[in-house]
C-alpha positions as CSV (number, residue, x, y, z in Angstrom):
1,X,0.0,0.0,0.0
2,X,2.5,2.4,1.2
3,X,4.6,1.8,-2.6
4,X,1.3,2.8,-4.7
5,X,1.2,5.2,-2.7
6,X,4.8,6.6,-3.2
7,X,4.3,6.0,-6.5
8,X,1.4,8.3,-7.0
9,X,3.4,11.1,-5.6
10,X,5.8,10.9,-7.8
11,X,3.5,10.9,-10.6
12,X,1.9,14.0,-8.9
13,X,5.7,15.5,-8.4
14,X,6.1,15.0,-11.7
15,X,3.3,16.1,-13.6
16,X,4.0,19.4,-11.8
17,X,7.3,19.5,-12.7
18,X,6.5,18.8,-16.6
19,X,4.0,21.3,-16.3
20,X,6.3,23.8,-14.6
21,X,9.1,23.9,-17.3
22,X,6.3,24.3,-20.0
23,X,4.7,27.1,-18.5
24,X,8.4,28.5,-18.2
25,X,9.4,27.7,-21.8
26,X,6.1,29.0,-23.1
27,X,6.2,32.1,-21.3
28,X,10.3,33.3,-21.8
29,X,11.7,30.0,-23.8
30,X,14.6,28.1,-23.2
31,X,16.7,31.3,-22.2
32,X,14.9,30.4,-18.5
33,X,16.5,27.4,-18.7
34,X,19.6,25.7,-17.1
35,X,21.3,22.9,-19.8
36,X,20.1,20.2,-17.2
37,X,16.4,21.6,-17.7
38,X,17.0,21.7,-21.5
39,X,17.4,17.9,-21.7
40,X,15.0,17.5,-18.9
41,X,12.2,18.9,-21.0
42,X,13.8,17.5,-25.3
43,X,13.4,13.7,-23.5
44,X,9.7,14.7,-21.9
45,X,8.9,15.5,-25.3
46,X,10.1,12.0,-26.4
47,X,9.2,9.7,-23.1
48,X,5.7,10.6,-21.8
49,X,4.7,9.8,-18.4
50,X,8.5,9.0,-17.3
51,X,10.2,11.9,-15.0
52,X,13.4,12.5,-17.2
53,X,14.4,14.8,-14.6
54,X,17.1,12.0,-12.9
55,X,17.8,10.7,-16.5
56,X,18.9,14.5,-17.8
57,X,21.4,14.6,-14.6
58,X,23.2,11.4,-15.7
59,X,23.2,12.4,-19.4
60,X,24.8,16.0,-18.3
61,X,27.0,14.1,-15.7
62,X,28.4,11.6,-18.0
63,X,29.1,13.9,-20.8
64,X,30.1,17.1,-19.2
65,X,27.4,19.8,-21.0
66,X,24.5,19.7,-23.0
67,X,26.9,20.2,-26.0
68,X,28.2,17.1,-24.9
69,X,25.0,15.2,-24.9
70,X,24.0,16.1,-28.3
71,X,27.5,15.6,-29.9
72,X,27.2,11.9,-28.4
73,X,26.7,8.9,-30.3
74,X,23.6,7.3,-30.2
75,X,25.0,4.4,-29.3
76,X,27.1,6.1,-26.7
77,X,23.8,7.8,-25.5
78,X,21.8,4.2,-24.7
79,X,24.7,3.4,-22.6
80,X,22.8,5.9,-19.7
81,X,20.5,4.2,-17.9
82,X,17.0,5.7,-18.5
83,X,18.0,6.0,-22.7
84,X,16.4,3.8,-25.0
85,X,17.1,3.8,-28.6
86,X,14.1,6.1,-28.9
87,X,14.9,9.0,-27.0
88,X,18.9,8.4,-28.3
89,X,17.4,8.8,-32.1
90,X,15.9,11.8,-30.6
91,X,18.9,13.5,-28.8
92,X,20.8,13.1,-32.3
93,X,18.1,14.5,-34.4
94,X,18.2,17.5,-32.6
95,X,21.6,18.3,-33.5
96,X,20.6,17.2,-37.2
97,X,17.3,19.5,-36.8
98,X,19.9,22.0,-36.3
99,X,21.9,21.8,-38.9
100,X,19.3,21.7,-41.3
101,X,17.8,24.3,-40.0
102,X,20.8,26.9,-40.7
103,X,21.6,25.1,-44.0
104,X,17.8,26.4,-45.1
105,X,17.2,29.7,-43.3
106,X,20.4,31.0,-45.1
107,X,20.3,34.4,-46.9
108,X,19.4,32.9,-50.1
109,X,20.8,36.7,-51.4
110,X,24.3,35.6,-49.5
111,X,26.9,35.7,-52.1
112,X,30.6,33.2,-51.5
113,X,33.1,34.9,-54.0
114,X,35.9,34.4,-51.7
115,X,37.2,31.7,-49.4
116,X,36.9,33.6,-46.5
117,X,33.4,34.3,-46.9
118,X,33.4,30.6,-47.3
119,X,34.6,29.6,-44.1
120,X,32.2,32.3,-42.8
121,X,29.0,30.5,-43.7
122,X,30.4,26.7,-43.1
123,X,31.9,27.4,-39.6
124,X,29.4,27.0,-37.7
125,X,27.6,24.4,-39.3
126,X,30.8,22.4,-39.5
127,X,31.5,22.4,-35.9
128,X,28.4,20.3,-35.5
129,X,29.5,17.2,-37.0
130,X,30.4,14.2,-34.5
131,X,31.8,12.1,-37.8
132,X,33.6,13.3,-41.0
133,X,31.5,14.9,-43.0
134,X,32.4,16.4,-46.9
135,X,30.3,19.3,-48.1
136,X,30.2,20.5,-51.7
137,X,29.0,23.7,-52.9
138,X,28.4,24.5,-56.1
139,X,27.8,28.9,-57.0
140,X,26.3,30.2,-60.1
141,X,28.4,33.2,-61.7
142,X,27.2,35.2,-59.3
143,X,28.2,33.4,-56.3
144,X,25.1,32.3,-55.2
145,X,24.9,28.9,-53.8
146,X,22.6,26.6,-56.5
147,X,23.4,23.7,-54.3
148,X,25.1,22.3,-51.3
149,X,25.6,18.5,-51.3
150,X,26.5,16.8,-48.0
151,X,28.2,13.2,-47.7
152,X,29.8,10.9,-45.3
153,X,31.2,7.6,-45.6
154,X,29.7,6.4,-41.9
155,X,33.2,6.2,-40.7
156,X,34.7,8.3,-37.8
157,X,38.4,9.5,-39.0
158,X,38.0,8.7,-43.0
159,X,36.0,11.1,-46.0
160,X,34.9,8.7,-48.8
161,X,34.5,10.4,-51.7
162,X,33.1,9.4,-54.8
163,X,34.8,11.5,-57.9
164,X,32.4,10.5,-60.6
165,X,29.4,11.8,-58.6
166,X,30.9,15.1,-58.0
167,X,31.7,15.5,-61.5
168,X,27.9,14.7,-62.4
169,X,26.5,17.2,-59.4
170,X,28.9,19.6,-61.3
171,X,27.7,19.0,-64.9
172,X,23.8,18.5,-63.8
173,X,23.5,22.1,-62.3
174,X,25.8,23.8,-64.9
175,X,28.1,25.2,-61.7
176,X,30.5,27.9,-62.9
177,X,32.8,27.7,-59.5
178,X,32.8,24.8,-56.6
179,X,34.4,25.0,-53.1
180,X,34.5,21.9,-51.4
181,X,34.9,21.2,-47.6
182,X,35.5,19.0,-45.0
183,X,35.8,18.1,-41.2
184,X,38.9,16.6,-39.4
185,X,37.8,15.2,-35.6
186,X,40.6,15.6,-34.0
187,X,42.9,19.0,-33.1
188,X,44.5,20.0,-36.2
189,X,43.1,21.5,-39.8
190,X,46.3,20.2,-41.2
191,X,45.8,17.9,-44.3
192,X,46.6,14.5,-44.6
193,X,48.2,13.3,-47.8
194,X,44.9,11.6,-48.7
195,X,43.4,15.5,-48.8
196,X,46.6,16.7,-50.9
197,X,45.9,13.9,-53.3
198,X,42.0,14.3,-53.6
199,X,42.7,18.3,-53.7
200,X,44.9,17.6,-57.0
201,X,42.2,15.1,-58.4
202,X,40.0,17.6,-58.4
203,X,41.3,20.6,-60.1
204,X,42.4,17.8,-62.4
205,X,38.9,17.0,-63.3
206,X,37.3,20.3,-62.8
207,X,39.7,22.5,-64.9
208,X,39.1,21.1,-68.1
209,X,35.2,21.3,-67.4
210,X,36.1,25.3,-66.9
211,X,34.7,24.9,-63.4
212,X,36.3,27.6,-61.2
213,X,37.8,25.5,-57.9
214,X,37.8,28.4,-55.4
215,X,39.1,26.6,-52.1
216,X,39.1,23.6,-49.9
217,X,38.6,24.2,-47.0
218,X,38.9,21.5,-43.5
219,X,37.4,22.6,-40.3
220,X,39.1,21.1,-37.2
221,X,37.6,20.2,-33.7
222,X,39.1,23.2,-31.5
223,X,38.0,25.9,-34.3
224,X,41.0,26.1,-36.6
225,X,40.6,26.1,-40.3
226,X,42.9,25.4,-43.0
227,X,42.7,26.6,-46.3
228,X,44.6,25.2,-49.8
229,X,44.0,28.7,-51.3
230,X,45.5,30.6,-48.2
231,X,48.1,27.8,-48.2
232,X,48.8,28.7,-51.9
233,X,48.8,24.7,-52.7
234,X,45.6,25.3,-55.1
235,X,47.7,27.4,-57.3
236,X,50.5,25.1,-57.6
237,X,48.2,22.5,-58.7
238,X,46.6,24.7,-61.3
239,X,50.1,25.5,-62.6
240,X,50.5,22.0,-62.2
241,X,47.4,20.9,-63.8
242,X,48.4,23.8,-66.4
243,X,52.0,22.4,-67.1
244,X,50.4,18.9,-68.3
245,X,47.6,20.0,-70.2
246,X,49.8,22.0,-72.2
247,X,51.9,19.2,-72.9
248,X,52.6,16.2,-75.6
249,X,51.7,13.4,-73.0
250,X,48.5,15.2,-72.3
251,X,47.5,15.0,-76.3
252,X,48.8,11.2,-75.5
253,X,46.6,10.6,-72.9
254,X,43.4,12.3,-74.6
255,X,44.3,10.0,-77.6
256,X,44.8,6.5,-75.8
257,X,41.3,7.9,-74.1
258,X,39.1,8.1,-77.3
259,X,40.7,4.9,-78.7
260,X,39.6,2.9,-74.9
């Protein structure tokens, strides 16, 4: 008797407090919140008639912030007790909500001529990634952006790009300039060879499509940014790229081609 009864006093406890923190976000939003409060009231909206109240104290305790709890893995998220794999699908599409949500609000007006302007618009969105993520824009002759095209190859520390489909993005929406970008998890922007080497292919393959390549650029974890135009390494390759094309081996290679 006296557990039904303990239990209907927490329900009651509860229900108040559920009602409590939707008055309070209704009234002045979530800037009346604590980040505890924040989670409290994203997994009430997900697990009815459960208090997520202890659950939101281990999520913040376990991962440090609220930044920390969405940044987490799923998988890493059912690992607290009082997460399911509903609520962690949840958690993770409210980082993804996010993200979507600055991609499309964006001044559609907003021109990228330059790389810094570049960096500009991708920062933010960049930093939200929790696995390697490469992002293709392609700009009319104008600037504006006609399309942004997102990929990942699932894996943590490793792009997987596929060449022939960025060449067919680039040809299908007639894109006069591209600037491609990417993420690197850990504490340096630096670029691996594997970026040096896809950097190359693709002012390689874009040149001769007369496809203006205005930057790569890799966003790391702690906020720096490198860029192969700041870096002066795009240049090189077009000189490089320029060297080749205006060379006998390149006839050579364009003839072996149409004969294959």
């Amino acid at each position: 008797m006296s557990n039904a009864k303990d239990k209907s006093i927490d329900e009651q406890i509860h229900k108040g407090r559920r009602k409590k923190l939707r008055k309070s976000f209704l009234d002045f939003g979530l800037v009346s919140f604590n980040e505890t409060q924040v989670i409290e009231y994203a997994l009430g909206l997900a697990i009815p008639r459960i208090d997520t109240n202890p659950t939101a104290h281990r999520l913040i305790n376990t991962f440090g912030s609220l930044a920390g709890v969405i940044d987490a893995h799923p998988e890493k998220l059912m690992q607290v007790s009082g997460i399911g794999e509903q609520a962690a699908i949840f958690l993770n599409f409210l980082k993804q909500f996010v993200t979507y949500y600055r991609r499309v609000s964006r001044d559609s007006s907003a021109k990228i001529n330059t790389p810094a302007q570049a960096i500009e618009i991708l920062r933010e969105v960049m930093k939200t990634y929790t696995t390697e993520q490469f992002v293709l824009l392609c700009l009319d002759k104008s600037g504006t952006v006609i399309l942004e095209q997102t990929t990942t190859s699932g894996d943590l520390d490793k792009v997987d790009l596929n060449l022939r489909q960025i060449v067919d993005i680039v040809l299908r929406v007639k894109t006069a300039s591209v600037i491609v970008a990417h993420n690197h998890l850990g504490e340096s922007a630096a670029p691996s060879d594997a970026d040096i080497n896809l950097t190359r292919y693709l002012v390689n393959i874009l040149a001769p499509l007369c496809v203006q390549f205005i930057d790569h650029i890799i966003f790391a974890s702690d906020g720096s940014v490198y860029s192969f135009h700041e870096h002066n390494l795009l240049d090189i390759f077009k000189r490089e790229h320029t060297s080749f094309a205006s060379s006998k081996d390149y006839e050579e290679y364009w003839d072996d081609s149409a004969q294959r």
